[in-house]
C-alpha positions as CSV (number, residue, x, y, z in Angstrom):
1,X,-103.1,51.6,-7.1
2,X,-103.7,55.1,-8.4
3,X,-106.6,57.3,-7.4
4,X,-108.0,59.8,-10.6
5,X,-110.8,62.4,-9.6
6,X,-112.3,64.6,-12.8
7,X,-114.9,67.2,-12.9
8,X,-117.9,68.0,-15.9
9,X,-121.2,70.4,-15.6
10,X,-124.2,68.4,-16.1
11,X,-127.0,69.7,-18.3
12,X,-129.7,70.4,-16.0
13,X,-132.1,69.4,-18.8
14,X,-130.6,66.5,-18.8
15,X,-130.5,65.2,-15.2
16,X,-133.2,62.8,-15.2
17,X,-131.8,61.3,-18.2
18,X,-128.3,61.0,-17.5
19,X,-129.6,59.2,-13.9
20,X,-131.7,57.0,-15.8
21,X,-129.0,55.8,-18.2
22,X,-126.8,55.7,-15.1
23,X,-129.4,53.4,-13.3
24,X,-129.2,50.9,-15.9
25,X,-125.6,51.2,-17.0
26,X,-125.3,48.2,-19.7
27,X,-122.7,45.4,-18.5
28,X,-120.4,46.1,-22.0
29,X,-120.0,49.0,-20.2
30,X,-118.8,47.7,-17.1
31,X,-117.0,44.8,-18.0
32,X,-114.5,46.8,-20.3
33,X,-114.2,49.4,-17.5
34,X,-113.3,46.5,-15.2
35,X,-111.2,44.8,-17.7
36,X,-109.1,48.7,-17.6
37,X,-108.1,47.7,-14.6
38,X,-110.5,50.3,-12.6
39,X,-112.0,49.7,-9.6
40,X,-114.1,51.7,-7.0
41,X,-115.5,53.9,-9.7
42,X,-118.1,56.3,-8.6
43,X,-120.0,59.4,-10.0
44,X,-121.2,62.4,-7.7
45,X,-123.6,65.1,-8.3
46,X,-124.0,68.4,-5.9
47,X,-125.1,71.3,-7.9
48,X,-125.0,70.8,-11.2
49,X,-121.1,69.2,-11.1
50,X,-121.0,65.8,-11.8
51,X,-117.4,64.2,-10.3
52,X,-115.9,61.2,-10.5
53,X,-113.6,58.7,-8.6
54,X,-111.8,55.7,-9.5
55,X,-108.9,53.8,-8.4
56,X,-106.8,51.9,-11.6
57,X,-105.0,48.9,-10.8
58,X,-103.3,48.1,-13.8
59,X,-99.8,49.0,-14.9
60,X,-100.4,51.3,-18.5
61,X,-103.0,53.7,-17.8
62,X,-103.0,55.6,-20.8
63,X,-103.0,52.3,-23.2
64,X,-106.3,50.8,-20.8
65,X,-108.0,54.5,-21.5
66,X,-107.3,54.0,-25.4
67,X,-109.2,50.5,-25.1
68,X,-111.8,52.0,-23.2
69,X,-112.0,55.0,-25.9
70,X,-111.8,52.3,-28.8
71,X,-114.7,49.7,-27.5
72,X,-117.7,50.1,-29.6
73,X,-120.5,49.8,-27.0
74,X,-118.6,52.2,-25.1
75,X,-118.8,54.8,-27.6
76,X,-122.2,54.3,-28.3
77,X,-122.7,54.9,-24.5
78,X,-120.6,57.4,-24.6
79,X,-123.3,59.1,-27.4
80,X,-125.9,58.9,-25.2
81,X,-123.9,60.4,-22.3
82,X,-122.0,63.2,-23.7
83,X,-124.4,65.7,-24.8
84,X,-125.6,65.0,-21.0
85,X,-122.2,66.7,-19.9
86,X,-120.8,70.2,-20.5
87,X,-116.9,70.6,-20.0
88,X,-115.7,73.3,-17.4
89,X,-114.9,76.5,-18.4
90,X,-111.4,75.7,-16.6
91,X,-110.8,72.3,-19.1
92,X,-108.2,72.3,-21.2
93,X,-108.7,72.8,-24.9
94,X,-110.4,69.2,-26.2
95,X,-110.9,67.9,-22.8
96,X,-114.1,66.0,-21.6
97,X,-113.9,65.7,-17.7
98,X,-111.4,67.9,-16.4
99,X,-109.0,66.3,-13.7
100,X,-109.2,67.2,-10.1
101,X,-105.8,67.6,-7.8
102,X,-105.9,65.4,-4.9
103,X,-105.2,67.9,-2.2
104,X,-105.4,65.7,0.7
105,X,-106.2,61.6,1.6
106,X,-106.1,59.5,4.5
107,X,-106.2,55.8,4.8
């Protein structure tokens, strides 16, 4: 099992909407996440920084991100989600949620 953490601003304008969509995420959403092999996924907010947590199980992360990226209800969720989100100053050039370094864990 892997751990992944990433960072994005969220639009304050936008808070009540990206909790709402979040409240009632749609199950074609969730099952393709599952079916990436990712488990214990959770998002955070504190001060206007959403962050994110997940542990993937599977064996070819990059190739279970592309399915993700290439599922059709994902990327109409993904159009109601995005202009929710505002990339960090600090992301790299095309980059969505910027990855976080894992700096210290404990069983």
């Amino acid at each position: 099992m892997r751990r992944f953490a990433a960072v994005i601003r969220l639009r304050p304008e936008k808070e009540a909407e990206y909790r709402a969509l979040h409240a009632d995420a749609w199950p074609g959403v969730l099952s393709t996440i599952r079916a990436a092999h990712i488990t214990n996924y959770s998002i955070f907010l504190r001060d206007g920084l959403l962050f994110s947590y997940l542990e993937y199980t599977g064996d070819d992360y990059d190739a279970d991100m592309a399915r993700i990226a290439e599922d059709e209800t994902t990327r109409r969720w993904w159009a109601l989600t995005d202009p929710c989100q505002q990339p960090l100053d600090s992301a790299a050039e095309g980059q969505w949620w910027a990855p976080a370094e894992e700096v210290f864990h404990l069983d």
